[in-house]
N, C-alpha and C positions, 0 to 999 in steps of 0.2 A: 482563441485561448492559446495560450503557450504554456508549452511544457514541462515548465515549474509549476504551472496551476494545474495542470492536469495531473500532477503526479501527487499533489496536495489531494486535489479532491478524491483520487483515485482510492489514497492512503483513507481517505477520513470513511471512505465509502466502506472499501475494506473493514477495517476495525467495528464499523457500525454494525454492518453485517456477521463478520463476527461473533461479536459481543450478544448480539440476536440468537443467532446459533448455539451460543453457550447456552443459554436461557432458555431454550423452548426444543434443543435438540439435544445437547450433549455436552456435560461438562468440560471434555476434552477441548471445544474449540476454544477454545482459549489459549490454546496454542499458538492460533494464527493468528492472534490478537498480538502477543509477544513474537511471533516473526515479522507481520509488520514494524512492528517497534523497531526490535533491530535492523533490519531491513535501512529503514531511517536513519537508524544511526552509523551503521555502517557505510552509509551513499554520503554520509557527511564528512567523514573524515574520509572516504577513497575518491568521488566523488564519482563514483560508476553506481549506476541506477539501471536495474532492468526493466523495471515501468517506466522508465524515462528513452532506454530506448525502443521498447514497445511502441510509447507516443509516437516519435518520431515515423517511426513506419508506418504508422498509422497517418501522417501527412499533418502532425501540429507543428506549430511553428516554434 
């Protein structure tokens, strides 16, 4: 897996999670539903990613 995929699924996992947490724990997370969000948007226009480089030390390619 490389590290654009990892950083996808990482994201989609996240938000899932989330979004579960909102629902069944506490309305507030939903916070971290909109910091991934922008998380994503801001890795797209700077193009620095901190789960991106997590992956990498983690040994993806």
């Amino acid at each position: 897996m490389t590290v654009d995929n990892g950083v996808r699924v990482f994201a989609g996992m996240m938000v899932l999670v989330s979004l579960a947490l909102t629902a069944y724990v506490h309305p507030n997370f939903v916070w971290l539903t909109a910091f991934v969000g922008l998380n994503l948007i801001q890795s797209a226009f700077t193009g620095f990613c901190p789960a991106a480089s997590l992956l990498k030390k983690l040994g993806l390619k």
